[in-house]
C-alpha positions as CSV (number, residue, x, y, z in Angstrom):
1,X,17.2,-30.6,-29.3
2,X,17.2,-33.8,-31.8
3,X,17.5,-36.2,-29.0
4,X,14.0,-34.7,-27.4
5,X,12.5,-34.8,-31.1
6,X,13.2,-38.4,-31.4
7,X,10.6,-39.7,-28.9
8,X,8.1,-37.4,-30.5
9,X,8.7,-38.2,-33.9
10,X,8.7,-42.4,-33.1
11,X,5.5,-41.8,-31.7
12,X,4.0,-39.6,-34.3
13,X,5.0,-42.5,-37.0
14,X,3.2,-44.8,-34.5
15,X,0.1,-42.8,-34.6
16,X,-0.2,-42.8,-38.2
17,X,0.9,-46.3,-38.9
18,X,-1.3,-47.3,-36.2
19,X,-4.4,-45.3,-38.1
20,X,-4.0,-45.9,-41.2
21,X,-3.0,-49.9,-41.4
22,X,-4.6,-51.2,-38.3
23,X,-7.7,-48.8,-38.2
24,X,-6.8,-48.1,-34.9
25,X,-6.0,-44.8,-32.7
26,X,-2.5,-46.0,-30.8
27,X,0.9,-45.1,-30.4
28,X,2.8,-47.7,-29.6
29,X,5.0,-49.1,-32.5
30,X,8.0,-51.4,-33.0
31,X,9.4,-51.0,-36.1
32,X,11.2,-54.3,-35.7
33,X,8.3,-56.5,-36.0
34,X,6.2,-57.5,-39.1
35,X,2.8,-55.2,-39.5
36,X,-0.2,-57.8,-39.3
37,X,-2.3,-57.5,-42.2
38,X,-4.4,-54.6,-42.3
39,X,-8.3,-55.1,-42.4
40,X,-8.7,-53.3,-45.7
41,X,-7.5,-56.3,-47.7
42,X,-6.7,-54.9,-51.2
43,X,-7.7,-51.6,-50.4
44,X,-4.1,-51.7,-48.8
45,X,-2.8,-50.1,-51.6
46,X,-4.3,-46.8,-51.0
47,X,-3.1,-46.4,-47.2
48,X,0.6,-44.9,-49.0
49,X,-1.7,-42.6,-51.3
50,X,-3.5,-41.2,-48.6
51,X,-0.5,-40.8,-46.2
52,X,1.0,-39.2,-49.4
53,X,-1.4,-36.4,-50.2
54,X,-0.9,-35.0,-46.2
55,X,3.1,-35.3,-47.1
56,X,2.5,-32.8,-50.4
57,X,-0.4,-30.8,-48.7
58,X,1.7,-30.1,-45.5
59,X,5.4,-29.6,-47.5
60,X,4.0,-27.4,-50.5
61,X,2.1,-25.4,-48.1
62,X,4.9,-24.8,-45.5
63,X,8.3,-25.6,-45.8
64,X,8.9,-27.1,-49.4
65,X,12.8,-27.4,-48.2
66,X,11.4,-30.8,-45.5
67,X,10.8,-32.5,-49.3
68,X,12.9,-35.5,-49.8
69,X,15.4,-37.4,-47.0
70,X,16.5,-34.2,-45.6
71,X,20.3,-34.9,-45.6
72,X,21.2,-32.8,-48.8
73,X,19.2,-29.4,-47.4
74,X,21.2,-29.9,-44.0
75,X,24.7,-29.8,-46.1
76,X,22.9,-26.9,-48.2
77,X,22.6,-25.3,-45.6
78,X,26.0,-25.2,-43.7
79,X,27.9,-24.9,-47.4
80,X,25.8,-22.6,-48.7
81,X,23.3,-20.7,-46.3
82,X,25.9,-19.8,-43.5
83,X,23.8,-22.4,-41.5
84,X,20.5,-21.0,-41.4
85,X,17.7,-23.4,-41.9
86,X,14.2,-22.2,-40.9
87,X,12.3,-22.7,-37.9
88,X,9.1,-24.2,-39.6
89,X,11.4,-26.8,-40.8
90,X,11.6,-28.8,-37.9
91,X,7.9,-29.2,-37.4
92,X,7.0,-29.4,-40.7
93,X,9.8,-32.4,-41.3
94,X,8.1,-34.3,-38.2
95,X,5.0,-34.5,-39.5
96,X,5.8,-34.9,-43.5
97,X,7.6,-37.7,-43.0
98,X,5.3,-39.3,-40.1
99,X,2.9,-39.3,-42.2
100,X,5.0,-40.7,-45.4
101,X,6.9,-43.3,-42.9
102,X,3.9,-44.3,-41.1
103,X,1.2,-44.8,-44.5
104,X,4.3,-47.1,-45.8
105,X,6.4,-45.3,-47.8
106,X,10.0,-46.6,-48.2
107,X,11.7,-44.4,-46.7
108,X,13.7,-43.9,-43.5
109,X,13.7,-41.8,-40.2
110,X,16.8,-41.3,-39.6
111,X,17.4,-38.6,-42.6
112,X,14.4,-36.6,-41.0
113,X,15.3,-36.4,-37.0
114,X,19.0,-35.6,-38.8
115,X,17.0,-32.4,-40.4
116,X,14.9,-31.9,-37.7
117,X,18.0,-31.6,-35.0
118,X,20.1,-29.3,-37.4
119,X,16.7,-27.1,-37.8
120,X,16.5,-27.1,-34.4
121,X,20.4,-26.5,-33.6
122,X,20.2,-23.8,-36.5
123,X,16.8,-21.8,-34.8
124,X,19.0,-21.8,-31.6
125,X,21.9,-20.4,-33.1
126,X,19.6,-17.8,-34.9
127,X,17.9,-16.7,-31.5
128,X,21.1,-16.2,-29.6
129,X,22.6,-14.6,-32.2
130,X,25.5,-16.7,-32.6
131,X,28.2,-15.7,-35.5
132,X,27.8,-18.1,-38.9
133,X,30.6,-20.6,-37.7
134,X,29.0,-21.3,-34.6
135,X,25.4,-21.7,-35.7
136,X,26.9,-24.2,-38.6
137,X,28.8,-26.2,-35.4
138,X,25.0,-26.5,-33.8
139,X,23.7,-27.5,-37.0
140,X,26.1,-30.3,-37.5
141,X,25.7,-31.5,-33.8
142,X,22.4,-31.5,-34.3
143,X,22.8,-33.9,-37.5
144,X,25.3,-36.3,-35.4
145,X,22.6,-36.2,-32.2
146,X,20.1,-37.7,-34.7
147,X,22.1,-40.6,-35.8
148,X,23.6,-41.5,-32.5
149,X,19.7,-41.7,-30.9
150,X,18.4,-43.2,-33.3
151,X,20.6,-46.1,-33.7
152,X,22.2,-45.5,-29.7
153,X,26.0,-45.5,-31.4
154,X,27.3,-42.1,-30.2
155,X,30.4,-43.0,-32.1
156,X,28.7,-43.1,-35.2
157,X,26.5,-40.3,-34.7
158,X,30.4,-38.2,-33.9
159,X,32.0,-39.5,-37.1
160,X,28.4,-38.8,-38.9
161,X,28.5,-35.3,-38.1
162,X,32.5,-35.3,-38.8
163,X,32.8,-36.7,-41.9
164,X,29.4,-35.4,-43.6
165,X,28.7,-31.9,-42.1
166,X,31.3,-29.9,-40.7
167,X,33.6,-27.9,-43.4
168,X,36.6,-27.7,-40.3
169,X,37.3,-30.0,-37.9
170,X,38.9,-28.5,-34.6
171,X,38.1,-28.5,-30.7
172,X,35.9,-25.9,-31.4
173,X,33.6,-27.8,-33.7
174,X,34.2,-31.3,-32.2
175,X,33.6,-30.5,-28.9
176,X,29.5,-29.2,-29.4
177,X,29.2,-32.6,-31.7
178,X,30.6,-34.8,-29.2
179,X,28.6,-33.1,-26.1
180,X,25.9,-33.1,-28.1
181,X,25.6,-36.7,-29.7
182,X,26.5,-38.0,-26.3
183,X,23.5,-36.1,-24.8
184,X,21.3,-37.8,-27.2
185,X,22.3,-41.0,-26.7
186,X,21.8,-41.2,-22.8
187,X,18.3,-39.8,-23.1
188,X,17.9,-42.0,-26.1
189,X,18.3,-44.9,-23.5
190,X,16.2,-43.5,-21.0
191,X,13.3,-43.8,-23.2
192,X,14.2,-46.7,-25.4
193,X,17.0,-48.7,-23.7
194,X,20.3,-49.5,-24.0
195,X,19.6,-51.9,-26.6
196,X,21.3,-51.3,-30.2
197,X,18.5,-50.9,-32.9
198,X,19.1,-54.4,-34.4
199,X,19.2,-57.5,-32.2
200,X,22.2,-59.4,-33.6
201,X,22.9,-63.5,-33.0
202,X,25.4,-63.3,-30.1
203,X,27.9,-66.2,-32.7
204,X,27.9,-64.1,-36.3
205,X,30.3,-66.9,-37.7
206,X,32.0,-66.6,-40.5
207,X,33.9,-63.8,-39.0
208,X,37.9,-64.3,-40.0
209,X,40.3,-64.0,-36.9
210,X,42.6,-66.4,-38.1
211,X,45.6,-66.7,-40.6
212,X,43.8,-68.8,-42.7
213,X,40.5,-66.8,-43.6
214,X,41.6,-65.3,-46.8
215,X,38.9,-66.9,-48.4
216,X,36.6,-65.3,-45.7
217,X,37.9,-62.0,-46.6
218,X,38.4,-62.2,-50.2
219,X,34.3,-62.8,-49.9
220,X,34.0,-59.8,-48.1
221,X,35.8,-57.7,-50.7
222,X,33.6,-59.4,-53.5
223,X,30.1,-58.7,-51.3
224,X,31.9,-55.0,-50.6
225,X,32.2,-54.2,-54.7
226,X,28.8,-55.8,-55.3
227,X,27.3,-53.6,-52.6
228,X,29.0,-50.7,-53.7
229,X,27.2,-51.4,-57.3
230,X,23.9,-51.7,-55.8
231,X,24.6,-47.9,-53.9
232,X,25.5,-46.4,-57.2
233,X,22.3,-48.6,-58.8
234,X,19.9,-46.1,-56.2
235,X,22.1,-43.3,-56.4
236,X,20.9,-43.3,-60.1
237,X,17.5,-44.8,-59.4
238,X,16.3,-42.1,-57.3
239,X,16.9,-39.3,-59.5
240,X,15.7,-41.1,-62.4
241,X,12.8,-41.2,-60.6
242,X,13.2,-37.2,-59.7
243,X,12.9,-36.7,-63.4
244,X,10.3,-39.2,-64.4
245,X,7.7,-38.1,-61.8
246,X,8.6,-34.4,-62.4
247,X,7.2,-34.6,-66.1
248,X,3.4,-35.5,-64.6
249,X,1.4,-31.9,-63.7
250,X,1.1,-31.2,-60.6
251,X,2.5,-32.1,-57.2
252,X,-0.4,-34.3,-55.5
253,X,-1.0,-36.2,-58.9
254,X,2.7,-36.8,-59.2
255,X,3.1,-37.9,-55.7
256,X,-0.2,-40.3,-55.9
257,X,1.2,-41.9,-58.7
258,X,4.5,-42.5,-57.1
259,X,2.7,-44.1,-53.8
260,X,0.5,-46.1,-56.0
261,X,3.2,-47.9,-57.0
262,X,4.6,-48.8,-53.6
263,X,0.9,-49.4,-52.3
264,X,0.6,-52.3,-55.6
265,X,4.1,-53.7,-54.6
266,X,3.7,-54.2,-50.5
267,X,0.0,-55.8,-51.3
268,X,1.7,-57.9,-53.7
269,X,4.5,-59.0,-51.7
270,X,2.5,-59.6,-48.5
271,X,-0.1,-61.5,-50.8
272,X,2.8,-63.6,-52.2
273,X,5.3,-63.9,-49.8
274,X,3.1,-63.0,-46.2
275,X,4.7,-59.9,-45.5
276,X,4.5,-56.2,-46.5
277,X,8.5,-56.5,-46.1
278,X,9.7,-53.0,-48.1
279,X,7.1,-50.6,-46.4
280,X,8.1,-48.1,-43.7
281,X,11.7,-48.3,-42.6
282,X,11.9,-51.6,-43.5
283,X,13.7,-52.5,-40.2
284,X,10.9,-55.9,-39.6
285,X,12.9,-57.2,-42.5
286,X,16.2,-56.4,-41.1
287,X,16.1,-57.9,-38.1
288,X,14.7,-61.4,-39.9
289,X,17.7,-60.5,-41.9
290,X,20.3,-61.2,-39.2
291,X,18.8,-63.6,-37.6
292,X,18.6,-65.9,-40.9
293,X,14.7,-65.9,-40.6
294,X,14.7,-65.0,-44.3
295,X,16.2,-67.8,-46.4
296,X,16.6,-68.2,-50.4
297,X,19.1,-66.4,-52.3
298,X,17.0,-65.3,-54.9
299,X,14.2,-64.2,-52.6
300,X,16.7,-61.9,-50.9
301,X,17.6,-60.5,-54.1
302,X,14.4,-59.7,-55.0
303,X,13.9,-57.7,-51.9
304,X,17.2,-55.8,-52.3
305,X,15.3,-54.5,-55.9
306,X,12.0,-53.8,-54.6
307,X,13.5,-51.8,-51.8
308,X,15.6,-49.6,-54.5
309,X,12.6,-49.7,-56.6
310,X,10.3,-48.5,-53.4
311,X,12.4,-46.0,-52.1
312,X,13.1,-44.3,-55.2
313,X,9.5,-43.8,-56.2
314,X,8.6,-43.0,-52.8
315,X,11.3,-39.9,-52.9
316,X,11.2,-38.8,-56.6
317,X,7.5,-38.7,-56.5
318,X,7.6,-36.4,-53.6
319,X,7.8,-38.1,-50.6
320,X,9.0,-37.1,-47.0
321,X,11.8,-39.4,-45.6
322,X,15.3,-40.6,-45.6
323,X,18.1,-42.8,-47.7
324,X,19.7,-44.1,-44.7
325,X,17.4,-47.2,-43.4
326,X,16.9,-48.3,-46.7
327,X,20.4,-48.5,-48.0
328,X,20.9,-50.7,-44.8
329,X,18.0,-52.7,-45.6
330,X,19.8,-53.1,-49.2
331,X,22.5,-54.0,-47.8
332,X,21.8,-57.2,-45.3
333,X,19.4,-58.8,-47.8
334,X,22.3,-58.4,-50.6
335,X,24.6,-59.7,-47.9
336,X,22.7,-62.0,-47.2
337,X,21.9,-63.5,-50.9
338,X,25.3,-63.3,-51.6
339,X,25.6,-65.4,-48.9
340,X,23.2,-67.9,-49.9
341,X,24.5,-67.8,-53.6
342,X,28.1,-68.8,-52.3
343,X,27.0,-71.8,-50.1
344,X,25.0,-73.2,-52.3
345,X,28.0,-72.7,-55.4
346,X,31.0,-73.6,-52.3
347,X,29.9,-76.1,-50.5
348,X,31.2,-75.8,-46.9
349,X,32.4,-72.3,-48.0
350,X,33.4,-70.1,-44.8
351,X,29.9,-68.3,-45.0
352,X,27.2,-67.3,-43.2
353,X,24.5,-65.5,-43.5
354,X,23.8,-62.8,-40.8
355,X,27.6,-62.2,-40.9
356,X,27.6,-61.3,-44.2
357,X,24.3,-59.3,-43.9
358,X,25.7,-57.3,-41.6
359,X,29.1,-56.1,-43.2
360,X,26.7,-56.1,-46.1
361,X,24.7,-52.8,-44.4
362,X,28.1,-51.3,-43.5
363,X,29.4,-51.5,-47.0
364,X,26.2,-50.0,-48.3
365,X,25.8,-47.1,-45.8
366,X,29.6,-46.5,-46.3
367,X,29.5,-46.5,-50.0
368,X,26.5,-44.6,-50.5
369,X,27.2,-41.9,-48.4
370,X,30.7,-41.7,-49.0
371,X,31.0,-41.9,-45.1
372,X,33.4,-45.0,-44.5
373,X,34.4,-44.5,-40.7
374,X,31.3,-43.9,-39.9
375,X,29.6,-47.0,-41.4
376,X,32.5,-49.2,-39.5
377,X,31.9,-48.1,-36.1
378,X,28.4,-48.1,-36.3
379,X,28.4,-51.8,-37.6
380,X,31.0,-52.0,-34.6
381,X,28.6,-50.5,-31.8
382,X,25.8,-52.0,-33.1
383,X,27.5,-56.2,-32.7
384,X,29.8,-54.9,-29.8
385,X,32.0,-58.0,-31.9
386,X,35.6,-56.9,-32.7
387,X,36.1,-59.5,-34.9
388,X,34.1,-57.8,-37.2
389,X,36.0,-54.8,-37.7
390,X,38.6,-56.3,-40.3
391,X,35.7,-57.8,-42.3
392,X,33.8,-53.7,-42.7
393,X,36.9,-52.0,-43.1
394,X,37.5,-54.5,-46.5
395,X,34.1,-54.1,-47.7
396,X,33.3,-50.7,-47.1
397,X,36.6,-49.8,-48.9
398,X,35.5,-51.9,-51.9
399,X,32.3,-50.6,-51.9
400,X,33.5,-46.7,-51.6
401,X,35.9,-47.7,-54.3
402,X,33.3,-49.5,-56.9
403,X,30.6,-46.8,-55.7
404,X,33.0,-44.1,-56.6
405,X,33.7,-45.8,-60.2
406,X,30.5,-45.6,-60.7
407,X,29.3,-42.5,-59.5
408,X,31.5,-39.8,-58.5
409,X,28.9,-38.4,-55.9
410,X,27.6,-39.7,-53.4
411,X,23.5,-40.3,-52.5
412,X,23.5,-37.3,-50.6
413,X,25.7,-35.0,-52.8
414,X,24.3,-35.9,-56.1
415,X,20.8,-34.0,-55.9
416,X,22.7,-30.9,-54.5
417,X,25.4,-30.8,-57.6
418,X,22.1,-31.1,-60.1
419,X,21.0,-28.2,-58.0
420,X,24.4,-26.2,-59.1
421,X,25.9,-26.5,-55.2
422,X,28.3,-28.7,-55.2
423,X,30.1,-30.1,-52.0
424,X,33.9,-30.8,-51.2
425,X,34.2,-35.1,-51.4
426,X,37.2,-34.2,-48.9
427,X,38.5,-32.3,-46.1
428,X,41.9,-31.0,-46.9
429,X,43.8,-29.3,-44.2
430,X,44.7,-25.9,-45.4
431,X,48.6,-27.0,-45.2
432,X,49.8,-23.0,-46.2
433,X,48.0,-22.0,-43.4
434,X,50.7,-23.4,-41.0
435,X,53.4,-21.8,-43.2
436,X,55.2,-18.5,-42.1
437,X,55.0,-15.3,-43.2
438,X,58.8,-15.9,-44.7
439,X,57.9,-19.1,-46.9
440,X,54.5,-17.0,-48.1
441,X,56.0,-13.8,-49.1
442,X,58.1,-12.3,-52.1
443,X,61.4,-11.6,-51.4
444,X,61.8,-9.1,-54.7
445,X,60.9,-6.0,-53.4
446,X,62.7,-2.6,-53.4
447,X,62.8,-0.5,-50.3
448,X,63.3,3.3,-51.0
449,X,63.0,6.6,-49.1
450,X,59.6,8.3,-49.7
451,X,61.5,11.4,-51.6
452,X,63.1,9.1,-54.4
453,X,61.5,9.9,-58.1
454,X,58.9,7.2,-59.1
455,X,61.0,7.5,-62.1
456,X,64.0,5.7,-60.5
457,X,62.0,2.8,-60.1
458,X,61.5,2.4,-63.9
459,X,64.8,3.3,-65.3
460,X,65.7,0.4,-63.3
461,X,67.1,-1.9,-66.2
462,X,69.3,-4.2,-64.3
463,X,68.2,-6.8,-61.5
464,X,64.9,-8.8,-61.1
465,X,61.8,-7.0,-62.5
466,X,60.2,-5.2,-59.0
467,X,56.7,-5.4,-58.5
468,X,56.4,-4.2,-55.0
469,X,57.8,-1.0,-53.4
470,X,58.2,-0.1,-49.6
471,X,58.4,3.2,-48.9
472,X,60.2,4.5,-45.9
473,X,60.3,7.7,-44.0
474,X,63.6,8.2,-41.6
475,X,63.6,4.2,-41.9
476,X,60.1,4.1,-40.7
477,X,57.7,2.1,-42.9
478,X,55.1,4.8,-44.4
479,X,53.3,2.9,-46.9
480,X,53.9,0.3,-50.3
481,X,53.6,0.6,-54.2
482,X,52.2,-2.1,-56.5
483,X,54.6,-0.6,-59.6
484,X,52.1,-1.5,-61.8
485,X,49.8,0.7,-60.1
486,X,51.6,3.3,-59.8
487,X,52.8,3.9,-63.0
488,X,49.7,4.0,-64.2
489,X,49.1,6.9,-61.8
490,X,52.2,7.9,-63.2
491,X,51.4,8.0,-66.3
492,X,47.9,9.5,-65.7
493,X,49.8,12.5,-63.9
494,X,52.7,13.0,-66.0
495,X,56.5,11.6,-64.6
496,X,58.0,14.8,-64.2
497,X,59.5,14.4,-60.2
498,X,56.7,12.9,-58.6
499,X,57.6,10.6,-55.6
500,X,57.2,7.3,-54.5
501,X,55.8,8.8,-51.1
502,X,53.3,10.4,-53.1
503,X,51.8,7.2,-55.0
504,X,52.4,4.8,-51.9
505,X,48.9,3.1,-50.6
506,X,48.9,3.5,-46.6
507,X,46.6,0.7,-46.1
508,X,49.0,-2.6,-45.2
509,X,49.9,-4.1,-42.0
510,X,53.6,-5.0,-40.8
511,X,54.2,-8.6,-39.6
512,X,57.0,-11.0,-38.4
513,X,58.7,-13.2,-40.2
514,X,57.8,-16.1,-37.8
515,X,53.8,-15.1,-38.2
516,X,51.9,-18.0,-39.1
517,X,50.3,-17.4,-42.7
518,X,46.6,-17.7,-41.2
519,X,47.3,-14.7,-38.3
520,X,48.5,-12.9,-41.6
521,X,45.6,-13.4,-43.1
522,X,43.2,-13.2,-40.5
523,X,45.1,-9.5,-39.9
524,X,45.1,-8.5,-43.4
525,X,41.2,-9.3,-43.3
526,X,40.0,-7.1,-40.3
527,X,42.3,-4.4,-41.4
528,X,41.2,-4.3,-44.9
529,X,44.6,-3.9,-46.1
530,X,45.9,-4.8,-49.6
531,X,49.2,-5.9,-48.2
532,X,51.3,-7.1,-45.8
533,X,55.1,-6.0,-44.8
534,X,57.4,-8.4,-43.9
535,X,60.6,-7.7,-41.2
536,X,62.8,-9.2,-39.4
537,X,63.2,-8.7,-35.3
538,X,66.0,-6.4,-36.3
539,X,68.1,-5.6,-33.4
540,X,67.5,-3.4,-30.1
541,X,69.7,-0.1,-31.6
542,X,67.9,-0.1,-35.2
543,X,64.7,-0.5,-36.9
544,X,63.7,-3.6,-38.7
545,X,64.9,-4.9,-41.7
546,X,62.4,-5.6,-44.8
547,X,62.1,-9.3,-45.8
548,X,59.5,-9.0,-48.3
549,X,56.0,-8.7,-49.2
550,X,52.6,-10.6,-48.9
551,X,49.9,-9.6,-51.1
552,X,46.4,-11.5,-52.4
553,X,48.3,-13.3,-55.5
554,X,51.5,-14.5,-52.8
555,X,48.4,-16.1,-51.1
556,X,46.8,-17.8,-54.1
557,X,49.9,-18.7,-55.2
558,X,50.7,-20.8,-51.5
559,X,47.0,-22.5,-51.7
560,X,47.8,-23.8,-54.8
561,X,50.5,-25.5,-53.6
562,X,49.5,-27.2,-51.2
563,X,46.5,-28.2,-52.9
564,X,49.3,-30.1,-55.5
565,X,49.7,-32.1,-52.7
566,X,46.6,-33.4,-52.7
567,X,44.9,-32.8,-55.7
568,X,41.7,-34.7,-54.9
C-alpha cells in the first residue's frame, strides 16, 4: 500500500518542483541538495502561490479531510470513525501536497504518505469487509509503513505506529504493523537504497561513552529542554496561524496570502544568505546541518525561526503537508546553534556540532509528537552509532518533559482537542481486565427459592442492606432481582404475596469464579444480559454454590480502580 505510494509521490513532488522552480518538465529530485536558483529571479515568490491555489482548488473540491499534515485525521479516524477514512483521500493527499511540497511550501512528506497508507489500509479493510478493529490495525500499519519508507528505519516506523496510532497493543495488532512496516522498507530500498535519509559524518564526537562526560550530558539535557520549548513554540505557532488566516474570506485568498509570505521569505533568504534553505522539506539544509556545512550560531537560530515561522503559515493558511520534516529541521539547526553558542562561551567545551544537531532532531520529533521511543531509535537507525543512544534518551526526555510544561498536547493532538475529539496521551493496560470474576463481584447477595414473598426481602431489618437477589428453582438458578427494581414493581402491583420468581429478570449469564473479568464481559455483551451469576465448582453430588454477583456498576466500580493506579 504506502510503501508502493512512496515512489509515486517522490516523483510527483519532483515533477512539480521540477516545473515550477526550474521551468523544466522532469522527475528526478533529491531533496538533499540545495535548489539552484530559479530563472524567474524575484518572481520566485509567486512559485508557492501558484502551487497553493492547486492545493485549495484540489482539497475544497474533493476531499477537504487531505487539508493540513494529515497525522491528526489518521488518529481521527481510528479514535473516532471506527477506522474508516475515504478512498478519495489517498489520491487527493498525493497530489495536494505534491503540489504544496514541490512550489516550496514548508511542509513535510512524511505526514502525507502516513495519510495516504492509512487511506489506503482503511479502503482495503472497507472492501473486504473486515470488522472495525481490524480495519483500524490496517490503518495504523499503514501509518508505520510510511515512516519506516520514508526514512528506511523499520524500527521507527513499528514504534511510530505503536505509540501514535493503535488504541491496543497485542499480537494481533503488532503483527500487521511489523509485517507491514518491514514490507515497506525492503521495497523502499529496492527503489532508493539502503541508505538512511541523512548522510551522517562517520566520527559525530562529542558523543559521551565515558565516566567523565557529565558535562557532555548535562548539555544534552539543556539542548533537550531548549528543544522541547521550541516544539511547544510551533505547537502554538501553527494554530495561531489556524486562527489568524481563518479571519480573511475565503479559502484561495486566505491560502495566497499564507504562501506569499513563505514565497517573500525563501527569495529573501536565498538573496541574502545564497540559499532558499526553509522551502520544501527542508532536508538540503539538514544534511549541511550534520555535516557542519552551516556555521554561525546566530545564523542557525535564525533558521530554526524562519522554519517555525514557514511552516506554520504554510499549514494555517491552508496548505497540504506534514509537521514531521520540519520539526527535524528545527531541531539540528537548534542543535546545532546551541552548539555554536556553547564553544564559543566554553572554550574547549566537549561539543560538537553535528552531534548535537542530531540528538537535537530526536528531542524535537520526540517532544513534539509526544512519541519518545520512537524519536530514539529512529535517531539510532538513522547513525547506526550506539553511543548515541544515552545522549537521545536524556534529551528527548527533557524535551517531552519541558514540551509537556508547556503544552499539555502534543503537535498532532492539539488541532483534534480544538476540534472537541480528544485523544488518550497514554496507553493504560486495562489492569481489571485480568482480575477474576471473584475480586469483580459483590459478595452481598441473597439467594432465595422462587416461591418466597418479595415481601421477605424487605422486612429484612438485620444484616447488610441486599441489593441483588438470586432466585432459585429446586437449587437451579432461574433468574436475579435488582431490589430496587423490583420493589418498584412491587409497589406498582401492590405487595400482597407476590414472589420473587415473579419479579426475577431471566436475562443473566452464570460464570466461574476463576473467569477472567474480560471473558465476563465479553459474555455479558453478546448475551445482552444485565447481570452475571457468580458460583463456585461446587462438588460432583450437588449444584453450585452462589458467590456473588457482577453487574454494570461492579464493573465501573473495578475500572476505577485500577485507573487510581495510574491516574495519568
Amino acid at each position: 500500500m504506502s510503501r508502493q505510494s512512496e515512489p509515486v509521490h517522490r516523483g510527483l513532488i519532483g515533477l512539480v518542483h521540477n516545473v515550477l522552480f526550474l521551468g523544466r518538465f522532469s522527475f528526478p529530485y533529491d531533496a538533499s541538495q540545495f535548489t539552484p536558483a530559479a530563472p524567474w529571479g524575484a518572481w520566485v515568490i509567486l512559485v508557492p502561490v501558484v502551487g497553493g491555489v492547486g492545493v485549495t482548488w484540489i482539497v475544497n473540491k474533493f476531499a477537504p479531510e487531505a487539508k493540513g499534515h494529515g497525522v491528526p485525521e489518521v488518529m481521527d479516524a481510528i479514535y473516532y470513525k471506527r477506522g474508516v477514512i475515504r478512498p478519495a483521500v489517498a489520491l487527493v493527499k498525493s497530489i495536494a501536497s505534491a503540489l504544496a511540497i514541490g512550489s516550496g511550501a514548508a511542509v513535510g512528506r512524511e505526514g502525507p504518505i502516513i495519510q495516504i497508507g492509512s487511506a489506503l489500509g482503511s479502503t482495503l479493510g472497507q472492501v473486504v469487509r473486515m470488522t472495525p478493529g481490524q480495519r483500524i490495525t490496517l490503518v495504523a500499519a499503514g501509518a508505520g509503513a510510511g515512516i519506516a519508507s520514508t526514512f528506511n528505519t523499520p524500527i521507527g516506523g513499528v514504534l511510530f505506529a505503536t505509540e501514535l496510532m493503535l488504541p491496543e497493543v497485542s499480537v494481533n495488532t503488532f503483527l500487521p504493523v511489523a509485517l507491514a512496516t518491514g514490507t515497506a522498507t525492503f521495497i523502499g530500498r529496492l527503489f532508493f537504497g539502503a541508505a538512511p535519509a541523512f548522510f551522517v559524518p562517520a566520527q559525530l564526537g562529542a558523543i559521551p561513552n565515558e565516566p567523565g562526560s557529565a558535562l557532555t550530558l548535562a548539555l544534552y539535557a539543556v539542548l533537550g529542554a531548549l528543544t522541547g520549548a521550541a516544539a511547544a513554540l510551533l505547537i502554538r505557532a501553527l494554530h495561531w496561524a489556524e486562527d489568524a488566516f481563518d479571519r480573511i474570506p475565503g479559502p484561495y485568498l486566505r491560502h495566497a496570502c499564507g504562501m506569499s509570505l513563505v514565497g517573500v521569505l525563501i527569495y529573501l533568504l536565498f538573496r541574502y544568505a545564497g540559499h532558499y534553505y526553509v522551502e520544501g522539506v527542508g532536508y538540503a539544509t539538514i544534511q549541511a546541518t550534520l555535516y557542519g556545512h552551516l556555521q554561525g550560531g546566530a545564523f542557525l537560530l535564525l533558521l530554526a525561526l524562519c522554519k517555525t515561522f514557514a511552516t506554520s503559515v504554510s499549514l494555517g493558511s491552508g496548505s497540504s503537508g506534514g509537521v514531521f520534516s520540519p520539526s527535524l529541521f528545527i531541531g539540528a539547526t537548534l542543535g546545532a546553534s546551541f552548539a555554536s553558542l556553547m564553544a564559543m562561551m566554553m572554550p574547549g567545551a566537549p561539543v560538537s556540532a553535528p552531534a548535537f544537531a542530531m540528538v537535537g532532531m530526536g528531542a524535537m520529533v520526540g517532544g513534539g509528537t509526544g512519541a519518545a521511543m520512537t524519536a530514539v531509535a529512529m535517531i539510532f537507525e538513522m547513525t547506526r552509532d550506539y553511543d548515541i543512544v544515552l545522549p537521545m534518551i536524556i534529551a528527548v526526555a527533557f524535551s517531552l518533559g519541558a514540551r509537556r510544561l508547556l503544552s499539555r498536547e502534543t503537535i498532532y493532538t492539539l488541532k483534534l482537542v480544538r476540534r472537541g475529539h480528544p485523544i488518550p496521551n497514554a496507553l493504560h493496560a486495562n489492569m481489571y481486565m485480568v482480575q477474576n470474576a471473584a475480586q469483580v463481584m459483590e459478595t452481598d447477595v441473597l439467594v432465595l427459592d422462587e416461591s418466597v414473598p418479595f415481601q421477605h426481602v424487605l422486612s429484612r431489618s438485620e444484616g447488610p442492606a441486599f441489593r441483588h437477589v438470586v432466585v432459585t428453582k429446586k437449587h437451579e438458578i432461574e433468574g436475579v432481582l435488582r431490589v430496587n427494581i423490583g420493589l418498584r414493581r412491587a409497589v406498582s402491583q401492590g405487595l400482597g404475596d407476590i414472589t420473587v420468581g415473579s419479579l426475577a429478570q431471566t436475562n443473566f449469564i452464570v460464570v466461574r469464579e476463576n473467569d477472567v473479568a474480560f471473558d465476563v464481559i465479553t459474555r455479558l455483551w453478546k448475551k445482552h444480559a444485565a447481570m452475571a451469576v457468580v458460583v463456585s465448582r461446587g462438588d460432583a453430588q450437588g449444584p453450585p454454590r452462589v458467590l456473588g454477583v457482577i453487574a454494570k456498576e461492579h464493573i465501573a466500580d473495578s475500572v476505577a480502580s485500577s485507573i487510581k493506579v495510574f491516574p495519568g
